[in-house]
N, C-alpha and C positions, 0 to 999 in steps of 0.2 A: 595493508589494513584499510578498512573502508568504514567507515561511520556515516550518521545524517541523523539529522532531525529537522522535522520537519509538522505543520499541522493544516487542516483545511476545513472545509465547512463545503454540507452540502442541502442538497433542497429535495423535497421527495413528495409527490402523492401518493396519497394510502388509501386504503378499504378498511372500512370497519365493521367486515364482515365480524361477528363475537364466536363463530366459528374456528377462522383462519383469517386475519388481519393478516395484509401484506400491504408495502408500498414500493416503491422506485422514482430513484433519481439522479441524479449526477453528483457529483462530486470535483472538487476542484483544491490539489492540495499544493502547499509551498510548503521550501524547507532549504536548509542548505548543509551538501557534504564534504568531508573532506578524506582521501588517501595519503596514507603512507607509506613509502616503499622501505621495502626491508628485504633486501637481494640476499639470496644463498650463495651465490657466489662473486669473489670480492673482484671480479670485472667488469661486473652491473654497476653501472652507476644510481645511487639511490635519488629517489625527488618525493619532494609533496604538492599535492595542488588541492584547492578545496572551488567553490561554486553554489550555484543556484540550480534549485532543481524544481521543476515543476510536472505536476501528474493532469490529467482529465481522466475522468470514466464512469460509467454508471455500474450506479447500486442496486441492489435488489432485495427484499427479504421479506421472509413468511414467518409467522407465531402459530404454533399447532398446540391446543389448550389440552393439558394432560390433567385438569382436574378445577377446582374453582378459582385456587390462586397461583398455579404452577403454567406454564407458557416453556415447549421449546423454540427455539428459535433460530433458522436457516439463513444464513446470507451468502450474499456471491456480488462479484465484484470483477468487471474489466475494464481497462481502459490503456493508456498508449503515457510513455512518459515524453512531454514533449519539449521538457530542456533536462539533461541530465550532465552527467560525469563522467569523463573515459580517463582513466588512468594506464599509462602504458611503459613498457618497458622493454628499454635495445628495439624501440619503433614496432613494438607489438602489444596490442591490450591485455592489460593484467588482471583488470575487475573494474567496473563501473555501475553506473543507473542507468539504464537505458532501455526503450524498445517496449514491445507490449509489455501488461502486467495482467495477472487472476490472481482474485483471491476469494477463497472461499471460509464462512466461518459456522461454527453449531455453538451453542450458548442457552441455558437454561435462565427464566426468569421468573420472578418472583410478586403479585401485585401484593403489597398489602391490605 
């Protein structure tokens, strides 16, 4: 079992195109996880370990205006984890955080 939590904060220039607003920037998140083993078979020896995890990557996102006060909204996301978690078992990994990341997101918004 693998959990984390973790939060960050990031920095971005935009376009105030009233068209399509978009901006991009980096991103920089902390957090920390912890695993727990739980073997199916009772000659696995079980462990837990928990840690610091840290991400970098840059953001990106566009607002496409579907009317006066309605806004869809595209984002995308890559970046590298560059301290993570390996959890492993009988000296082979079982699940961790690690290595690139993408992510992509769609979301409708609302101005008042």
């Amino acid at each position: 079992q693998l959990e984390s939590a973790a939060a960050g904060v990031s920095v971005a220039i935009g376009s105030a195109n009233a068209a399509m607003p978009s901006a991009i920037g980096a991103r920089i998140e902390m957090g920390w996880a912890w695993a727990t083993g739980r073997p199916f078979d009772p000659a696995t020896r079980a462990a837990s370990l928990s840690g610091f995890t840290l991400v970098a990557s840059l953001r990106g996102s566009i607002r496409l205006a579907l009317g006066e006060r309605w806004w869809m909204r595209f984002d995308a996301e890559a970046g590298y984890v560059l301290a993570g978690l390996d959890a492993r078992a009988d000296d082979r990994r079982a699940t961790g955080i690690g290595g690139p990341m993408l992510g992509l997101g769609l979301g409708l918004t609302v101005n008042p």
